[in-house]
C-alpha positions as CSV (number, residue, x, y, z in Angstrom):
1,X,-7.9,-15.9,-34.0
2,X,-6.0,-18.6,-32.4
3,X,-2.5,-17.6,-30.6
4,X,0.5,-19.6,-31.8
5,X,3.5,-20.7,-29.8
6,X,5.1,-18.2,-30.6
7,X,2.6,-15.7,-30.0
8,X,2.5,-17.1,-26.3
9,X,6.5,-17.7,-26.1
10,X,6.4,-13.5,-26.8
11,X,3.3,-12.4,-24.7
12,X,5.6,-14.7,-21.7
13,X,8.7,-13.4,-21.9
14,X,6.9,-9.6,-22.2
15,X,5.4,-10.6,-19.1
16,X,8.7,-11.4,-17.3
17,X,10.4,-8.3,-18.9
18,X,7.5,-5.9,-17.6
19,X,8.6,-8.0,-13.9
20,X,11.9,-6.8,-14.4
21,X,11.3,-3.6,-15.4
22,X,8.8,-2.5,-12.9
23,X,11.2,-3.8,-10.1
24,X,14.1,-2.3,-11.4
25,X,12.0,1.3,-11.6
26,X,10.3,0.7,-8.1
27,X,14.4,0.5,-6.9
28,X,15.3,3.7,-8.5
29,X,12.5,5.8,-7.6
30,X,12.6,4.9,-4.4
31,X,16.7,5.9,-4.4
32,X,16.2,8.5,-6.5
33,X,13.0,10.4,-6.8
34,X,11.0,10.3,-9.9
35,X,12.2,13.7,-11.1
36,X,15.9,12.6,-10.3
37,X,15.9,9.2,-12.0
38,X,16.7,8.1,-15.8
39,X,15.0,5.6,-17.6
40,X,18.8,4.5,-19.2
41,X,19.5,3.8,-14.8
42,X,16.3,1.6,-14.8
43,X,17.9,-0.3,-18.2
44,X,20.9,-0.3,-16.4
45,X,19.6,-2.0,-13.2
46,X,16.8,-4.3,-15.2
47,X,19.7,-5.3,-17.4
48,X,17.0,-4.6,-20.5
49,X,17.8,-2.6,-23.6
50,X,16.5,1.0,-23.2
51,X,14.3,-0.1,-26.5
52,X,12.6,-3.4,-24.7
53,X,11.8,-0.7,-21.8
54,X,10.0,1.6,-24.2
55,X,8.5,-1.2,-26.1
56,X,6.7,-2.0,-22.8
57,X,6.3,1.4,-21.0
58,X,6.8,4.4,-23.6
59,X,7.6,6.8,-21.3
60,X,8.6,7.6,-18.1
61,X,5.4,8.5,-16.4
62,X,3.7,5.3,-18.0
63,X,6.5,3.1,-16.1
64,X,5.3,5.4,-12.7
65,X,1.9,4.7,-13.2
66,X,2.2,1.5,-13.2
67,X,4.0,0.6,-10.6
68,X,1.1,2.4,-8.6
69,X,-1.7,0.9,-10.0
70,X,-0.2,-2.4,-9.1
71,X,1.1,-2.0,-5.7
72,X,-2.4,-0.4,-5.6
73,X,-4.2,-3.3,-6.6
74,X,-2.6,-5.5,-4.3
75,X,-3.0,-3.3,-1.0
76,X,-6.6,-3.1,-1.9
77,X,-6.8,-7.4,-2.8
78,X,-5.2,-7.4,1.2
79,X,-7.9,-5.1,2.3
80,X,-10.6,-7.3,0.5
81,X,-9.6,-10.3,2.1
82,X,-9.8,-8.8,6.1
83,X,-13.3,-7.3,5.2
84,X,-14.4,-10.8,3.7
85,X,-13.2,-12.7,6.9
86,X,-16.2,-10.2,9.1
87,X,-14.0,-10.4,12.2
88,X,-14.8,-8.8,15.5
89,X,-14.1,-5.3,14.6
90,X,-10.9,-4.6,16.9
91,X,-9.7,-8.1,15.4
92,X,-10.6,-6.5,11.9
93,X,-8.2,-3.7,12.7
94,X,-5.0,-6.0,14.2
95,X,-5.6,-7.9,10.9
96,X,-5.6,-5.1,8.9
97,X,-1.9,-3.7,11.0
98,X,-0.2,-7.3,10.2
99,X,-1.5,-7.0,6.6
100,X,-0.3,-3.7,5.9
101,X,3.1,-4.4,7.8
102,X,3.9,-7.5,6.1
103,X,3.0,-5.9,2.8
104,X,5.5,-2.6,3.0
105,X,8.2,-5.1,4.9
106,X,7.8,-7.0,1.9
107,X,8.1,-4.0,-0.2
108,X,10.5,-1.9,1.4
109,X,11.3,0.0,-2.5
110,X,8.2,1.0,-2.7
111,X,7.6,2.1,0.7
112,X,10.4,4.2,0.4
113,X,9.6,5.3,-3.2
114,X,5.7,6.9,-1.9
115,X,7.5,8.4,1.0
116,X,9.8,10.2,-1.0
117,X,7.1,11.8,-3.3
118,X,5.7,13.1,-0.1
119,X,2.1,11.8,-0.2
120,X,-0.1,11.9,2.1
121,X,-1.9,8.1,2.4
122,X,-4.5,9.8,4.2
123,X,-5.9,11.6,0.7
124,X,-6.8,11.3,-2.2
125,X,-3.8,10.5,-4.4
126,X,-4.0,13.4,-6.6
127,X,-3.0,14.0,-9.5
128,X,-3.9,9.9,-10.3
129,X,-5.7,8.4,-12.5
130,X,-9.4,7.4,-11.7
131,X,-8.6,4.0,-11.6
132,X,-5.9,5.6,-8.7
133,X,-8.2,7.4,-7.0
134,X,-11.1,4.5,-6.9
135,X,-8.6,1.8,-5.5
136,X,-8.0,4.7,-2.7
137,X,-11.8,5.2,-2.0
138,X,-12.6,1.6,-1.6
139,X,-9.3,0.5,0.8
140,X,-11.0,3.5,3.1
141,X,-13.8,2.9,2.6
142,X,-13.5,-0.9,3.9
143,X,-11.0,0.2,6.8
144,X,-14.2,3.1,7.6
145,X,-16.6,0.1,7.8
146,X,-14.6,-1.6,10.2
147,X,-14.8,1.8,12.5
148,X,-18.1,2.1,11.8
149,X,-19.3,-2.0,13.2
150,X,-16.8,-0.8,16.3
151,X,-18.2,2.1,17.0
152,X,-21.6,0.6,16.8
153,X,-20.8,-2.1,19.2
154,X,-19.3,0.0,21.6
155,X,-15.6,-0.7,21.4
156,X,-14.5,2.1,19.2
157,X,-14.7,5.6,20.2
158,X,-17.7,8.0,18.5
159,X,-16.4,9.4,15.7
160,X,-17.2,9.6,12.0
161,X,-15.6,6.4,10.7
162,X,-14.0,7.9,7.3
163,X,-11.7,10.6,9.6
164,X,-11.0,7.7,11.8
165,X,-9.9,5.1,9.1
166,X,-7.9,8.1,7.6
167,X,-6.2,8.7,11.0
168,X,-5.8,4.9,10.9
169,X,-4.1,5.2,7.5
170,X,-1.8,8.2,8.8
171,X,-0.8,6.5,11.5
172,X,-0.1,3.6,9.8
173,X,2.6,5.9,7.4
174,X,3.8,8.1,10.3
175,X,5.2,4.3,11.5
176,X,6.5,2.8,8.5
177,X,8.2,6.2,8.0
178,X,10.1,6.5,11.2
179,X,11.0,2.9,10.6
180,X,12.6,3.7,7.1
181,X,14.3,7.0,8.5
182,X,15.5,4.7,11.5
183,X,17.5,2.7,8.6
184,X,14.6,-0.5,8.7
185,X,16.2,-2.2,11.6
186,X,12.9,-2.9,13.7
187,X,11.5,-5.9,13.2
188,X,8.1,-7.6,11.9
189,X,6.7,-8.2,15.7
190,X,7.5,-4.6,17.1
191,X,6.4,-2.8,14.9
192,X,3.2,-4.8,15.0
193,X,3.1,-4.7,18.2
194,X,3.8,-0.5,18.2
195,X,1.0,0.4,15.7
196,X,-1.5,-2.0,17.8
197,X,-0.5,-0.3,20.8
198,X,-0.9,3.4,19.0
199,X,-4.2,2.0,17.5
200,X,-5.5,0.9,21.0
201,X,-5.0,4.5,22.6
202,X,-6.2,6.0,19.3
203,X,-9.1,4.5,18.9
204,X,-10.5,1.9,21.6
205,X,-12.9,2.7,24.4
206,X,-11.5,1.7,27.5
207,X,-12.9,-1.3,29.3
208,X,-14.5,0.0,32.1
209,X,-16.9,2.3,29.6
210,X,-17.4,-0.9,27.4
211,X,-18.4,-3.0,30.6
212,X,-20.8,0.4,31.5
213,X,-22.1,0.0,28.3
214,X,-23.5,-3.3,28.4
């Protein structure tokens, strides 16, 4: 069946309400906690009848879910895109810090909004939904293969690569964290520059075993 105008003038401005909606929810979960916050704040703030927000997302949870399942989409495109560049594996891991930092910089509400529910990023995000949970497994498992080509050439230390791309992961949220509790001054280069440096103790042989090595 063919769509008409108006079929498409409706699906589009859907589309830009759902926008709206999702940013407006991101901003009050992230202020207030999903237990805390009211769907008539998120009309409020979306400036969108409390019936056009149920039309879209009929219930609170729904709205919740989705906001994860996109923001989890697009931290696993970022992911995709390092692993399909096959960079040296310590330039894999720089790219995957300036990725990850420019992402939650760019999405300070929703940074704020997963540290508030308290989740670890280093497991498995349950209770989630499978599609969740396998968004989860393959960002770690493409930050694990990264350990795993380092540690096979002799510039990452011997350790199974999962715990060490889930240490990655924590450290990764242990910075962003004290960066939000530290009221988000820091800027883009330091704390670039402060995960690398963390990363390079963490996780990098030191030269003199490297040059021993070969």
């Amino acid at each position: 069946m063919r769509r008409t105008p108006r079929d498409e003038a409706r699906q589009a401005r859907t589309s830009v309400y759902r926008q709206h909606i999702l940013e407006a929810a991101e901003r009050v979960f992230a202020d207030r906690g999903f237990d805390a916050a009211k769907v008539q704040e998120i009309s409020q703030l979306a400036a969108l009848s409390m019936g056009t927000i149920y039309a879209i997302f009929p219930s609170k949870h729904d709205l919740h879910r989705a906001i994860l399942e996109l923001r989890g989409e697009e931290l696993l495109d970022l992911a995709r895109t390092v692993a399909a560049r096959r960079l040296p594996p310590r330039e894999a891991l720089r790219a995957l810090i300036e990725v990850y930092v420019d992402y939650f910089l760019a999405h300070p509400a929703f940074l704020r909004m997963h540290l508030r529910a308290g989740t670890s990023w280093a497991m498995s995000p349950l209770p989630g939904t499978d599609e969740q949970i396998e968004k989860w497994q393959e960002i770690h498992e493409l930050q694990a293969d990264v350990f795993r080509r380092g540690i096979a050439d002799g510039v990452f230390v011997k350790e199974d690569p999962g715990y060490l791309a889930r240490m990655f992961t924590v450290m990764d949220q242990v910075l962003l964290s004290d960066w939000v509790s530290s009221g988000m001054k820091a800027r883009r280069p330091e704390l670039v520059r402060r995960l690398g440096q963390l990363v390079e103790r963490a996780f990098c042989r030191p030269a003199s075993e490297r040059a021993h090595r070969n």
